[in-house]
gemmi code that builds the backbone of each chain (N, CA, C; Angstrom):
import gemmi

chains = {
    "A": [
        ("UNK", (30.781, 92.120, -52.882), (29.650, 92.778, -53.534), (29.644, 92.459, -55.033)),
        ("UNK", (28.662, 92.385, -55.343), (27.961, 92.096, -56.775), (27.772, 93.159, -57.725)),
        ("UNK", (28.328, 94.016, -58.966), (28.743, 94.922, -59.817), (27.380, 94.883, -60.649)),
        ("UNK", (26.252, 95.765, -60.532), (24.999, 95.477, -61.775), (25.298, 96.404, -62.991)),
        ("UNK", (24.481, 95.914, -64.154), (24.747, 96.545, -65.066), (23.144, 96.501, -65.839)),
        ("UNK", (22.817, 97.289, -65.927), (21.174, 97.055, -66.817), (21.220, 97.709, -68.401)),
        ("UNK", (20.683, 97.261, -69.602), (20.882, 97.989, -70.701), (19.552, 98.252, -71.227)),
        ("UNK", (19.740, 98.603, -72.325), (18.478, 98.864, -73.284), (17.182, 99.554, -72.353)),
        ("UNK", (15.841, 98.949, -72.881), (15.043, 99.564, -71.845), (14.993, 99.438, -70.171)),
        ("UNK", (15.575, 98.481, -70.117), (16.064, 97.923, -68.604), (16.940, 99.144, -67.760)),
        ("UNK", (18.038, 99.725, -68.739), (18.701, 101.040, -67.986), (17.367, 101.830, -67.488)),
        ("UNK", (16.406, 102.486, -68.026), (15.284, 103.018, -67.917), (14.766, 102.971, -66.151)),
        ("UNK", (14.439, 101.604, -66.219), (13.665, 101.635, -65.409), (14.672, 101.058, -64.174)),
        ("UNK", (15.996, 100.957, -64.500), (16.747, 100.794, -63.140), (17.123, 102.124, -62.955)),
        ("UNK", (16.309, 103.167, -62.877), (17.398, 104.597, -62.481), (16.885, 104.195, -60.768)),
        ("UNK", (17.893, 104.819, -60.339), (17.722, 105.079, -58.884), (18.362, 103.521, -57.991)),
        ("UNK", (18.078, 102.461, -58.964), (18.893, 101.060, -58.201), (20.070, 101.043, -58.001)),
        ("UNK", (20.406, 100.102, -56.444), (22.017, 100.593, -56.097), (22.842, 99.929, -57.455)),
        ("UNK", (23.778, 100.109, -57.278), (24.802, 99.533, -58.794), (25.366, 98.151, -57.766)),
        ("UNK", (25.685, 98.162, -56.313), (26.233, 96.911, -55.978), (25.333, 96.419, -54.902)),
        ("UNK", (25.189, 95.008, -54.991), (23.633, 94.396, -54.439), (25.119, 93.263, -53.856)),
        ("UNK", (24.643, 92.365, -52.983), (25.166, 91.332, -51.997), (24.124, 90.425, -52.295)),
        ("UNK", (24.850, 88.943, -52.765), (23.801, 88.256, -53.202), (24.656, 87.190, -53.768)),
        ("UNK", (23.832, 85.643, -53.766), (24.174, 84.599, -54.055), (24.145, 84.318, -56.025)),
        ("UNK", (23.138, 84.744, -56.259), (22.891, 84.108, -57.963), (22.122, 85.105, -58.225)),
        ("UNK", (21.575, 85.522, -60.059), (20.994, 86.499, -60.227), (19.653, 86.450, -60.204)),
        ("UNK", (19.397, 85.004, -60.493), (18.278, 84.645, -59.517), (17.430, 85.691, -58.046)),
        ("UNK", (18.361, 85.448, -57.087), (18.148, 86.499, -56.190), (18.443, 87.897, -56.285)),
        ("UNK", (19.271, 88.355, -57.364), (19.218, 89.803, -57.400), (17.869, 90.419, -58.048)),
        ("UNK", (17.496, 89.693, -58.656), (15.789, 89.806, -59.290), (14.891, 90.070, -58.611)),
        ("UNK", (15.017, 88.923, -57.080), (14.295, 89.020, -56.809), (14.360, 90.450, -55.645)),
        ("UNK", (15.647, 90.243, -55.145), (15.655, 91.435, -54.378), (15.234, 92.930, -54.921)),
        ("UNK", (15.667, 92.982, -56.436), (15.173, 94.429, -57.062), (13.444, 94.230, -57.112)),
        ("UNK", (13.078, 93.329, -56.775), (11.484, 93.439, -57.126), (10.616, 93.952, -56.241)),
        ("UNK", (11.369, 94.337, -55.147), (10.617, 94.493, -53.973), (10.636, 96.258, -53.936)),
        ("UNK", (11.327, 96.543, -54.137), (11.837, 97.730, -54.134), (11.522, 98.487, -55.511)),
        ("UNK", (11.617, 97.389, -56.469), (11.395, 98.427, -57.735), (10.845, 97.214, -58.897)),
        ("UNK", (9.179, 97.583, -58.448), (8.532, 96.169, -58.946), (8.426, 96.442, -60.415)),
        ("UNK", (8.459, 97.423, -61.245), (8.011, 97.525, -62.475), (9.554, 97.060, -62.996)),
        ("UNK", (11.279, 96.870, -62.505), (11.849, 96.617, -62.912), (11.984, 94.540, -62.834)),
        ("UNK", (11.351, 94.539, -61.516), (11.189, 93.231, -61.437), (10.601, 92.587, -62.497)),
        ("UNK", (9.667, 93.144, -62.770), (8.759, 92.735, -63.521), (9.307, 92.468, -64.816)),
        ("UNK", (10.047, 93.618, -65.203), (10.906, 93.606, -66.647), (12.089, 92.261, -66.626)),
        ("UNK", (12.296, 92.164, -65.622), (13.505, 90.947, -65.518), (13.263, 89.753, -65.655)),
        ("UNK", (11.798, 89.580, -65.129), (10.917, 88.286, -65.542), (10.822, 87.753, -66.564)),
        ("UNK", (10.606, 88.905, -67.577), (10.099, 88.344, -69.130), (11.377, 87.236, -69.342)),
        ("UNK", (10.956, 86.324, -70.069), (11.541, 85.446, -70.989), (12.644, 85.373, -72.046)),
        ("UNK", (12.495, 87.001, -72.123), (13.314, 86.924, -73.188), (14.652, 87.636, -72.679)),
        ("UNK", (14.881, 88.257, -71.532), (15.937, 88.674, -71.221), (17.057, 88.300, -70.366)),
        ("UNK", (17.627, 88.084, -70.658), (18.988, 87.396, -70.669), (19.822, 87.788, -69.144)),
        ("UNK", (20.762, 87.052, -68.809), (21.710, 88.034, -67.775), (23.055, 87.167, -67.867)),
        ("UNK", (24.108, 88.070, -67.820), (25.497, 87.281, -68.269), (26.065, 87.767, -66.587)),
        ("UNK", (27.106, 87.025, -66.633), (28.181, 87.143, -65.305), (29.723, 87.341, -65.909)),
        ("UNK", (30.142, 88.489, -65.667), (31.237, 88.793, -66.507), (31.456, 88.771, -67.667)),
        ("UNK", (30.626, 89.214, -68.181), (30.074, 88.964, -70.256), (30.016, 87.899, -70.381)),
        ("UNK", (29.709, 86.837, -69.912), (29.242, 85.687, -70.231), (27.666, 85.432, -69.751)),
        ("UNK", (26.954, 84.855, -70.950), (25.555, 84.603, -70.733), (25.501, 83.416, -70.085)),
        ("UNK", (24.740, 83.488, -68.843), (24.284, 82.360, -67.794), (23.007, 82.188, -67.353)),
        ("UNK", (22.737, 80.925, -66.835), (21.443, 80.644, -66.064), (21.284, 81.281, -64.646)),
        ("UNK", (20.388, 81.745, -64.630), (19.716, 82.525, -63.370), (20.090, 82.347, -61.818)),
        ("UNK", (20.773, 80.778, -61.956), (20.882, 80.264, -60.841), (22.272, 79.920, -60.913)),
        ("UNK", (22.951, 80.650, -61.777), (24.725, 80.432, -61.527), (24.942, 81.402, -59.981)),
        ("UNK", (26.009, 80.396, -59.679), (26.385, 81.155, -58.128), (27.162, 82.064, -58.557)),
        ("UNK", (27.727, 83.422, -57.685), (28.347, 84.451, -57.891), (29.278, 84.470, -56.808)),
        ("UNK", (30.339, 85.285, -57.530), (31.251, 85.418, -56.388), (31.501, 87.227, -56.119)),
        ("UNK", (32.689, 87.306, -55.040), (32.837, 88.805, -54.668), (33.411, 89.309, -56.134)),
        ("UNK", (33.085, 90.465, -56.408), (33.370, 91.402, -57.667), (32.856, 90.731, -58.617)),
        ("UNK", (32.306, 89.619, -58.789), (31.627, 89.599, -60.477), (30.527, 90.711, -60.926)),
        ("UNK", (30.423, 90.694, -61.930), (29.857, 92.135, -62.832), (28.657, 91.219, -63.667)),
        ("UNK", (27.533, 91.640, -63.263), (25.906, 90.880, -63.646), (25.545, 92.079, -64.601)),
        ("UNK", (25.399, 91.368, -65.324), (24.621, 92.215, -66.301), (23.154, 91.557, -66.777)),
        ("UNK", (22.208, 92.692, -66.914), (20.587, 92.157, -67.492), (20.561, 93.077, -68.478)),
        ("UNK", (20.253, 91.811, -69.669), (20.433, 92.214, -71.120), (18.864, 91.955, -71.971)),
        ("UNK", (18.588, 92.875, -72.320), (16.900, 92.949, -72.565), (17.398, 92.549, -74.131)),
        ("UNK", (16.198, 91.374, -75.677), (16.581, 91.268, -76.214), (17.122, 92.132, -77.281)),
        ("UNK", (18.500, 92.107, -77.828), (19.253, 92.769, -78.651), (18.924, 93.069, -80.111)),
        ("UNK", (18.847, 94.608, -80.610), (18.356, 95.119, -82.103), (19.513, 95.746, -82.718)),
        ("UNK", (20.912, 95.038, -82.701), (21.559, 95.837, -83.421), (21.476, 95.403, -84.957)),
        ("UNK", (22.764, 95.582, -85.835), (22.412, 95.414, -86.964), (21.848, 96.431, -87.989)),
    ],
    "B": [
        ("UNK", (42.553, 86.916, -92.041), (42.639, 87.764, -90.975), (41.119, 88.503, -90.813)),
        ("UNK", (40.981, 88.231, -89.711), (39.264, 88.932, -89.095), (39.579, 90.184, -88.536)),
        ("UNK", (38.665, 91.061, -88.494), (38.783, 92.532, -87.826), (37.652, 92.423, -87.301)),
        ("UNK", (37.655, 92.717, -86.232), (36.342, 93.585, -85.171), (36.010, 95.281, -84.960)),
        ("UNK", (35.290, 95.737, -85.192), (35.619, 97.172, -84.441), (34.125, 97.839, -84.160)),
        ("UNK", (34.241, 98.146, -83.506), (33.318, 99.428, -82.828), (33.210, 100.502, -82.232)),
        ("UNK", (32.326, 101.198, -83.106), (33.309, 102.740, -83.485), (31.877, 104.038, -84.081)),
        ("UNK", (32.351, 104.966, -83.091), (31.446, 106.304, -83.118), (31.594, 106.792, -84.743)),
        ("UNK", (32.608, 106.184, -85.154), (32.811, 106.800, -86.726), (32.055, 106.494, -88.064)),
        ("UNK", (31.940, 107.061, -89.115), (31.770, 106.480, -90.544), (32.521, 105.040, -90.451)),
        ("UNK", (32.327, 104.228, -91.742), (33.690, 103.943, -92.094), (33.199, 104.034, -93.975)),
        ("UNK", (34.281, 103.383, -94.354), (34.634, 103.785, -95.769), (34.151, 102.562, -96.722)),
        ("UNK", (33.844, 102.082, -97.180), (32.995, 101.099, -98.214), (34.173, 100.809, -98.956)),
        ("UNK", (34.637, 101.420, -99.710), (35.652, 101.079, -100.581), (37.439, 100.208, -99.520)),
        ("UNK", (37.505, 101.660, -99.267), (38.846, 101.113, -97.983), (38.224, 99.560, -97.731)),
        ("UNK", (37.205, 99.374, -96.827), (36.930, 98.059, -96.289), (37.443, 96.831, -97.445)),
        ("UNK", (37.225, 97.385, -98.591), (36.712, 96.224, -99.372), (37.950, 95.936, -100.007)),
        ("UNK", (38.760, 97.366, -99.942), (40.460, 97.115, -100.642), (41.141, 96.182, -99.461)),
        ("UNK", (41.024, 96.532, -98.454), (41.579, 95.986, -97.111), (41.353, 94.188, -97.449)),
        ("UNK", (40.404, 93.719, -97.621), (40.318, 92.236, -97.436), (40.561, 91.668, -99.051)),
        ("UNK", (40.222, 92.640, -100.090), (40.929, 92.643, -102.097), (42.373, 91.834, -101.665)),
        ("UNK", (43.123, 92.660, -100.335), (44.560, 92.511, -100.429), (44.704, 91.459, -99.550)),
        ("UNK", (44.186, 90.782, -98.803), (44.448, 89.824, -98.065), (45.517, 88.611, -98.762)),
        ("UNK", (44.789, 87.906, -99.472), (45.804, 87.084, -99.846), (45.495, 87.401, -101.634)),
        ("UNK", (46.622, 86.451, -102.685), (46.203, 86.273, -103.947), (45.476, 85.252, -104.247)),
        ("UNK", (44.874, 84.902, -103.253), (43.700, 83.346, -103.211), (42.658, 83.876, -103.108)),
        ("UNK", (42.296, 85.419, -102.800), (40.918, 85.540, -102.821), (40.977, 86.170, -104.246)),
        ("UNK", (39.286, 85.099, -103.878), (38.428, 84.877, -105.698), (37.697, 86.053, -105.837)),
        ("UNK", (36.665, 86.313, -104.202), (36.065, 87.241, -104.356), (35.723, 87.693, -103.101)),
        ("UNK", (35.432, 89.199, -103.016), (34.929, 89.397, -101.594), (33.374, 90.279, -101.489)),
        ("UNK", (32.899, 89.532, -100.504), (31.205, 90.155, -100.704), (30.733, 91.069, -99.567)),
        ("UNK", (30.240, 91.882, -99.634), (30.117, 92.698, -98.741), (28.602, 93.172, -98.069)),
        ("UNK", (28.174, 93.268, -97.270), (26.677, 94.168, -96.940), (26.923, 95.238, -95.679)),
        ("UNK", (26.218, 96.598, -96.187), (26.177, 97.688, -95.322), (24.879, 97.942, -95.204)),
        ("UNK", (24.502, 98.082, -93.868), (23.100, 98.333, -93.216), (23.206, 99.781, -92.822)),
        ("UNK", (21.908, 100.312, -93.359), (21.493, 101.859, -93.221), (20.384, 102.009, -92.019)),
        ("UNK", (20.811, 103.564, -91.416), (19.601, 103.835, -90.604), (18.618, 104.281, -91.869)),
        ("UNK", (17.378, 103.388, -91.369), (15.834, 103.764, -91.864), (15.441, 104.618, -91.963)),
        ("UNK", (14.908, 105.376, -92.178), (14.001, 107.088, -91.714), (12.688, 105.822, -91.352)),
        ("UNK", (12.007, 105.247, -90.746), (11.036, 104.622, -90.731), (10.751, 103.714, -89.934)),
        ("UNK", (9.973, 104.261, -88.987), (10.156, 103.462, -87.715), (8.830, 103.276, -87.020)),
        ("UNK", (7.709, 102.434, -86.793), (6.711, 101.949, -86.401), (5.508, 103.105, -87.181)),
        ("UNK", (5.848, 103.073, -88.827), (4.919, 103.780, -89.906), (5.113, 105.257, -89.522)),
        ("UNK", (6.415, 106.057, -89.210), (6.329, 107.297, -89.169), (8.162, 107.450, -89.220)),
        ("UNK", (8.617, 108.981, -89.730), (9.753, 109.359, -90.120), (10.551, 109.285, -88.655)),
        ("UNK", (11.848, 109.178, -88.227), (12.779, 109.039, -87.022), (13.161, 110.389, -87.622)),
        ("UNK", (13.752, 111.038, -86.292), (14.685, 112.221, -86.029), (16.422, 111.367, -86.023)),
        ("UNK", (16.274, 110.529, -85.338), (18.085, 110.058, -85.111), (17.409, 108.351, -84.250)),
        ("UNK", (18.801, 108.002, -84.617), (18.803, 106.652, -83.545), (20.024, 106.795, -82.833)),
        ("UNK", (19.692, 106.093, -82.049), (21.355, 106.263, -80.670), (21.516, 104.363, -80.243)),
        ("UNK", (22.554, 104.224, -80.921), (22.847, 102.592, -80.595), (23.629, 102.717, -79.301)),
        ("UNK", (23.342, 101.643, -78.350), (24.508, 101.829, -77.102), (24.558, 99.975, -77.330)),
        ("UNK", (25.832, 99.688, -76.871), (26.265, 98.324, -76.335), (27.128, 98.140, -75.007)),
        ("UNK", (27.328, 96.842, -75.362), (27.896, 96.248, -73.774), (29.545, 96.217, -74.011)),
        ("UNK", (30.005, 96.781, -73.644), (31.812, 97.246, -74.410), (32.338, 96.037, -73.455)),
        ("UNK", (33.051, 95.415, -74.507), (33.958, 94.290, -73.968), (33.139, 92.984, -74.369)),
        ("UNK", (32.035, 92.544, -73.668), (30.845, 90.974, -74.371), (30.402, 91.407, -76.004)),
        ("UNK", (30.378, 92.460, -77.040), (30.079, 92.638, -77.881), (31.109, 92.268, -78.749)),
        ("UNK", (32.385, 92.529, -78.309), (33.660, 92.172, -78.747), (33.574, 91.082, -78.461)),
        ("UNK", (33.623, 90.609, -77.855), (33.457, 88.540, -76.792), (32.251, 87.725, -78.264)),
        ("UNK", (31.468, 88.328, -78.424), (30.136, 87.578, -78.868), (30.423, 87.805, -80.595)),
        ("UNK", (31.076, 88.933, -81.329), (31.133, 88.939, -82.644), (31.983, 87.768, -82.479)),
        ("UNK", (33.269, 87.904, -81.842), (34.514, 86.921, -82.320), (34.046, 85.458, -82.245)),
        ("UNK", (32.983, 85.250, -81.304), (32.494, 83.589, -81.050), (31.795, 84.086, -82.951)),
        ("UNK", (30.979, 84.749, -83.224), (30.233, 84.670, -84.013), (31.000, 84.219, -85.733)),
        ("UNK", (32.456, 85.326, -85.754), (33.342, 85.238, -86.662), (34.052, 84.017, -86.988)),
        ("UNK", (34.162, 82.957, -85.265), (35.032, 81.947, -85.183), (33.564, 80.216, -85.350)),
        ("UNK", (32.425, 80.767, -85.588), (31.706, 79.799, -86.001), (31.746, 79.543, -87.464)),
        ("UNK", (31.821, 81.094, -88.261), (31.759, 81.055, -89.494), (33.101, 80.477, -89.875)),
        ("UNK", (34.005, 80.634, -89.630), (35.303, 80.063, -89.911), (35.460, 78.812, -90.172)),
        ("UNK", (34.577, 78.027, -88.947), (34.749, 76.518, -88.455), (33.392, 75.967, -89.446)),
        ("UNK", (32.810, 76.984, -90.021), (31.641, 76.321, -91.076), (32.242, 76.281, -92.851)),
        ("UNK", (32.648, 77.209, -93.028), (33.490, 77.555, -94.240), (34.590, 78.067, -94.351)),
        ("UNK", (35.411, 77.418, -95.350), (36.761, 78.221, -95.812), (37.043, 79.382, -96.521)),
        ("UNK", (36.733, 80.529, -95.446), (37.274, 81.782, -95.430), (38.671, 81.912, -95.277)),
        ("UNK", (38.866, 83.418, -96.155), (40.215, 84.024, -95.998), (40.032, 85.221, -94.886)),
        ("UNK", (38.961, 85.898, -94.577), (38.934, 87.481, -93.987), (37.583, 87.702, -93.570)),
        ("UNK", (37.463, 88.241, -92.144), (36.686, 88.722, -92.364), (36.061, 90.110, -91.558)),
        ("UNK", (35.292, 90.883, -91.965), (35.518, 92.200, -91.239), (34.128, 92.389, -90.665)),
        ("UNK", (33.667, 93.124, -89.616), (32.758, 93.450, -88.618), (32.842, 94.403, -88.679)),
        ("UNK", (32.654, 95.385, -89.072), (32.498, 96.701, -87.884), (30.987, 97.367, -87.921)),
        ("UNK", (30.320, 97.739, -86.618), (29.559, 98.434, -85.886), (29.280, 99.644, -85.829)),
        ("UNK", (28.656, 100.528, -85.895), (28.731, 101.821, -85.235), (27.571, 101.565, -84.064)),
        ("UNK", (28.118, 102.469, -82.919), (27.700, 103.398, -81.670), (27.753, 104.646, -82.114)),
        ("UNK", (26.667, 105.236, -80.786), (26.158, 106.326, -80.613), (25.096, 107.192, -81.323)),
        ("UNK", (24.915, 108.030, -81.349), (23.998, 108.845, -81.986), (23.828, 108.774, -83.952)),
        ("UNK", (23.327, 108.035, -84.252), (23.584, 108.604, -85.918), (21.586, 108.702, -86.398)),
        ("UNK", (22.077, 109.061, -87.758), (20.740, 109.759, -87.907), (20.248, 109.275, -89.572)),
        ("UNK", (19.110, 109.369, -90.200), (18.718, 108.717, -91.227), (19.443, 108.655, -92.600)),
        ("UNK", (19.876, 107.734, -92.668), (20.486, 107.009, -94.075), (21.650, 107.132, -93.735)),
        ("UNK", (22.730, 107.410, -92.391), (23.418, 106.977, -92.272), (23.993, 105.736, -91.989)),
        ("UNK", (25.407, 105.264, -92.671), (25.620, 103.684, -92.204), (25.905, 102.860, -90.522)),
        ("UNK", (25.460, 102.040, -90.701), (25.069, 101.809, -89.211), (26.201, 100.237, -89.107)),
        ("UNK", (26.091, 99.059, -89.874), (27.381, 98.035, -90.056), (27.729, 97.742, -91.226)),
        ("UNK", (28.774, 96.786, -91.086), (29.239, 96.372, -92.364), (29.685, 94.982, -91.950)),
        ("UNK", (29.642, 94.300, -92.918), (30.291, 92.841, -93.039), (30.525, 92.699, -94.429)),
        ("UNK", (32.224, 92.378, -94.069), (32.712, 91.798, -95.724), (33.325, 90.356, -94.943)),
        ("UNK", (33.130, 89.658, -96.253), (33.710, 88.407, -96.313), (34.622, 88.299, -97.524)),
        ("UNK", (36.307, 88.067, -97.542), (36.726, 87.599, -98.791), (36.959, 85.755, -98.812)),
        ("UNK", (36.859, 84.907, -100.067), (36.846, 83.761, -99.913), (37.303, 83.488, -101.578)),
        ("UNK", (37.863, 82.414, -101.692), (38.184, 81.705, -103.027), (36.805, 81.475, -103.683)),
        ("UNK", (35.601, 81.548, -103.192), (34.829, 81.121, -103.838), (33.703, 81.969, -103.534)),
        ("UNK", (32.790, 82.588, -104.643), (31.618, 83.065, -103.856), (30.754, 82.515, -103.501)),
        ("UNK", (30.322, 81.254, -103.363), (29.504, 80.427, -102.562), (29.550, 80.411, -101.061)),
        ("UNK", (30.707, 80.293, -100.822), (31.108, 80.771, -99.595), (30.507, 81.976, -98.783)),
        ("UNK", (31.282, 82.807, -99.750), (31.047, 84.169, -99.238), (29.619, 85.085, -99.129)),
        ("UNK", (29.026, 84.457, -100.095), (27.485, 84.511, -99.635), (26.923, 84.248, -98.809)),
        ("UNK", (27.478, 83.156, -98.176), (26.287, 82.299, -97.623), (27.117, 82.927, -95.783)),
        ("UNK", (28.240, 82.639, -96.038), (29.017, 83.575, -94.615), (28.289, 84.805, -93.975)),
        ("UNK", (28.433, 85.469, -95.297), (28.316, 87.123, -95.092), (26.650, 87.179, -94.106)),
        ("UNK", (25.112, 86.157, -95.123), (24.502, 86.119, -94.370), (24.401, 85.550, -93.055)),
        ("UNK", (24.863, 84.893, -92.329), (25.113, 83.642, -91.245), (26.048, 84.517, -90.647)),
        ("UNK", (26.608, 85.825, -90.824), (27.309, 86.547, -89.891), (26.445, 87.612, -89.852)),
        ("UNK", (25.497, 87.954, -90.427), (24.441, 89.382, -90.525), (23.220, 88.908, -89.820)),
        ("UNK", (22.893, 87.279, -89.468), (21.562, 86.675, -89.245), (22.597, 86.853, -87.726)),
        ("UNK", (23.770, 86.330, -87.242), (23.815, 86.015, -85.780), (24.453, 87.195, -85.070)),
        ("UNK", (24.519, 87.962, -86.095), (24.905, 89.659, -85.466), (23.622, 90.341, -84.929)),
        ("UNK", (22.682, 90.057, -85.610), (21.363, 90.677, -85.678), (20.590, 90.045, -83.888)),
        ("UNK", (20.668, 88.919, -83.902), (19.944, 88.082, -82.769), (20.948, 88.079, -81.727)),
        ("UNK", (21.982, 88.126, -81.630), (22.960, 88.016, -80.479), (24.012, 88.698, -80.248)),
        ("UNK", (23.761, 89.689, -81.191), (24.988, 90.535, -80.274), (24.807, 91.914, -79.400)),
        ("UNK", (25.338, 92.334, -78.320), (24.970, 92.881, -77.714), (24.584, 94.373, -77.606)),
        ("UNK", (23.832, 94.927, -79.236), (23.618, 96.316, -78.888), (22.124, 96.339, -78.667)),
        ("UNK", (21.594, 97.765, -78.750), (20.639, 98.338, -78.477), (20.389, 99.376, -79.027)),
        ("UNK", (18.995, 99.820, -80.119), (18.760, 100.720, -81.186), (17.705, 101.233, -79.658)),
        ("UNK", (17.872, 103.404, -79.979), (16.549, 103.455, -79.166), (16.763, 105.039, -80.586)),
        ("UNK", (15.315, 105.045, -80.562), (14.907, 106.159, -81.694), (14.362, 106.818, -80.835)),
        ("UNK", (14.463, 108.019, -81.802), (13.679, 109.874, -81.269), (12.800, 109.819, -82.370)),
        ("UNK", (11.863, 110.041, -82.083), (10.776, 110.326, -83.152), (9.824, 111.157, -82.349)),
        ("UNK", (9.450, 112.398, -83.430), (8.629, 113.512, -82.228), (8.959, 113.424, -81.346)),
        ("UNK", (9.922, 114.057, -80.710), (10.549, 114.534, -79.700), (10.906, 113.607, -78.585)),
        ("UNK", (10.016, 112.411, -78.928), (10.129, 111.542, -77.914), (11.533, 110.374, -78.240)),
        ("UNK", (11.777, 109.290, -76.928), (12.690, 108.469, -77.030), (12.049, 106.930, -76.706)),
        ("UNK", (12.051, 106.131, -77.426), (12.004, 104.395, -77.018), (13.123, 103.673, -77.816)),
        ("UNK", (12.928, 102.304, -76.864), (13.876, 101.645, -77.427), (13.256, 100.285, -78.493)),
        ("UNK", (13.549, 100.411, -79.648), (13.154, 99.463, -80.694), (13.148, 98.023, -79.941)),
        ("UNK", (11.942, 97.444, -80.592), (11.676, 96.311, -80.041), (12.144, 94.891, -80.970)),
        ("UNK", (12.692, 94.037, -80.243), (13.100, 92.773, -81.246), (12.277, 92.774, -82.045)),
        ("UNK", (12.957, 91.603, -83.065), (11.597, 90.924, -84.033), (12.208, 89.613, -84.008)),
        ("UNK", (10.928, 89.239, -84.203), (11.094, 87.629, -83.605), (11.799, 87.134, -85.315)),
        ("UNK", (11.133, 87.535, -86.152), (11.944, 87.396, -87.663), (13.049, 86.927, -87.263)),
        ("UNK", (13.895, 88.126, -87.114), (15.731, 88.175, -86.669), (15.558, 86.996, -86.077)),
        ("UNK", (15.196, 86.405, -84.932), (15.758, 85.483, -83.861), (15.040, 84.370, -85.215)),
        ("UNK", (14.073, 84.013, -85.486), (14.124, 83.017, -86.791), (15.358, 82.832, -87.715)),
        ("UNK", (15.497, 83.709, -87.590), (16.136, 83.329, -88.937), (17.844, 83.126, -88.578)),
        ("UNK", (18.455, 83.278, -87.240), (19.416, 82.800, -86.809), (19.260, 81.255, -86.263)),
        ("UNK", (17.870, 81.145, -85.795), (17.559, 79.904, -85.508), (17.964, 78.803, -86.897)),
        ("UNK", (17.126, 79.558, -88.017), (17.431, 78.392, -88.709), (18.912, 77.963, -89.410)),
        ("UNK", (19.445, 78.784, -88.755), (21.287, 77.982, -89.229), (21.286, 77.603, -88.250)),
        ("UNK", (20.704, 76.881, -87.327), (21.017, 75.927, -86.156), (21.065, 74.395, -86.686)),
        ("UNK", (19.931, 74.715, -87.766), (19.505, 73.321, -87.919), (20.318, 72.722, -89.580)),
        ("UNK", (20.583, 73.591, -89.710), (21.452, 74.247, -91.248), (22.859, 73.980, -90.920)),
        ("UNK", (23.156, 73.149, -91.421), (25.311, 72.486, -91.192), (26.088, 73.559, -91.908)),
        ("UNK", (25.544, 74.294, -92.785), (26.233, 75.354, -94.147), (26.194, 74.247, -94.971)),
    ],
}
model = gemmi.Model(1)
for chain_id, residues in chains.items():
    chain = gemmi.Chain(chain_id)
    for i, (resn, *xyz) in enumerate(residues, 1):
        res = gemmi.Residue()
        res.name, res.seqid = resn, gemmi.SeqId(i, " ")
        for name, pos in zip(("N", "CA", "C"), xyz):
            atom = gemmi.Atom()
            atom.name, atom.element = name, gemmi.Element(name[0])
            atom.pos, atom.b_iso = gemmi.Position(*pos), 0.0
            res.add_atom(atom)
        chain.add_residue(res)
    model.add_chain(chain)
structure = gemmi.Structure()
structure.add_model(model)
structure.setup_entities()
C-alpha cells in the first residue's frame, strides 16, 4: 500500500480520502481520487502542483513501490 | 558551519548573529534578513497566520538549498531558521544570516537563499481574517525571481 499525504489547500479538500490507496505511479492515484472526489482531482491537475515520493519531488509517472509515502504539494508560500 | 531549524518558537536576532560573529576569525562580516508577519493580506488587516510544512523534505530541500549556496560562493556559516504554527502580526516568521570574509558575498547569498526559500521550500501560509480561514496564494514574483538565479552563475 501507498502512504498519501496532501498539504496546503489540498489537505482541505482531501478530508474524508483513504490515507492508503494501492497503485502503480501517482499518476494513477490522481486519477483514482478523481472519481470519487472530483473537486480534489481537479486540484491535482493544476500545473503547478507538485508530488514527491518519499520527500523527493518526482514525475507523475515514477513507479511506486509497497510503503512509499506520496505526497501532493500545492505551490509553496513560506518565507 | 550551517544550521537548519524549525521551530514553534521566537528566535533571538542578536544570539543568531553572535552565533555565526563567532564562527571563525575570518569572518569579515555577517548579513542578516528577518521576515515579519504582515498585518495585510489581500487589502485588509489578518487576525493570525498558521504556517504548516512537510517535516523531514523541508529539512531535505533547505540543506540542497544551503549546499547550492556554498558550491556558488565562499561562505563561512550559514543559518536558516523557520517558524511553524500559529503566529500573529509583526511577529518574526524567518531568518537567514550569512557570515563571509567578504560582504559581496554575503549579500548576494543571503538573497539567493531568501529567493529559493521563498519558491521551494516546503511550507504553507493560511490566514484568518474575519473569522474566516484560506490559504495564501503563490506569487508568481517569488517563482521569478528564483528563476532568475538559474540563469545567473553568482
Amino acid at each position: 500500500m501507498i502512504q498519501l499525504l496532501f498539504f496546503g489547500r489540498l489537505g482541505e479538500l482531501a478530508k474524508g480520502v483513504p490515507t492508503m490507496v494501492a497503485a502503480q505511479t501517482p499518476a494513477e492515484i490522481r486519477r483514482l481520487l478523481a472519481v470519487d472526489f472530483p473537486m480534489l482531482g481537479m486540484a491535482l491537475s493544476e500545473p503547478q502542483v507538485l508530488v514527491s515520493v518519499n520527500k523527493m519531488i518526482v514525475d507523475w509517472d515514477e513507479p511506486l513501490s509497497e510503503g512509499n509515502e506520496v505526497a501532493f504539494l500545492p505551490p509553496v508560500t513560506g518565507g | 558551519m550551517d544550521t537548519i531549524r524549525i521551530q514553534n518558537n521566537d528566535f533571538d536576532l542578536a544570539q543568531e548573529y553572535q552565533l555565526l560573529r563567532g564562527l571563525s576569525a575570518t569572518v569579515g562580516g555577517v548579513v542578516t534578513f528577518s521576515g515579519l508577519v504582515r498585518d495585510f493580506e489581500r487589502e485588509s488587516s489578518i487576525e493570525s497566520l498558521s504556517l504548516q510544512h512537510y517535516p523531514g523534505m523541508t529539512e531535505n530541500l533547505l540543506q540542497e538549498i544551503i549546499d547550492q549556496a556554498n558550491a556558488r560562493w565562499n561562505l563561512i556559516g550559514i543559518t536558516i531558521i523557520h517558524r511553524v504554527g500559529r503566529l500573529l502580526p509583526t511577529d518574526q516568521i524567518v531568518f537567514v544570516g550569512v557570515a563571509s570574509e567578504h560582504r559581496g558575498e554575503g549579500f548576494t547569498a543571503a538573497q539567493f537563499l531568501m529567493d529559493y526559500l521563498k519558491a521551494k521550500a516546503t511550507f504553507w501560509k493560511q490566514v484568518s481574517q474575519d473569522g474566516k480561514q484560506f490559504w495564501v496564494d503563490s506569487k508568481s514574483s517569488d517563482a521569478d525571481a528564483a528563476a532568475s538565479w538559474e540563469s545567473n552563475e553568482g
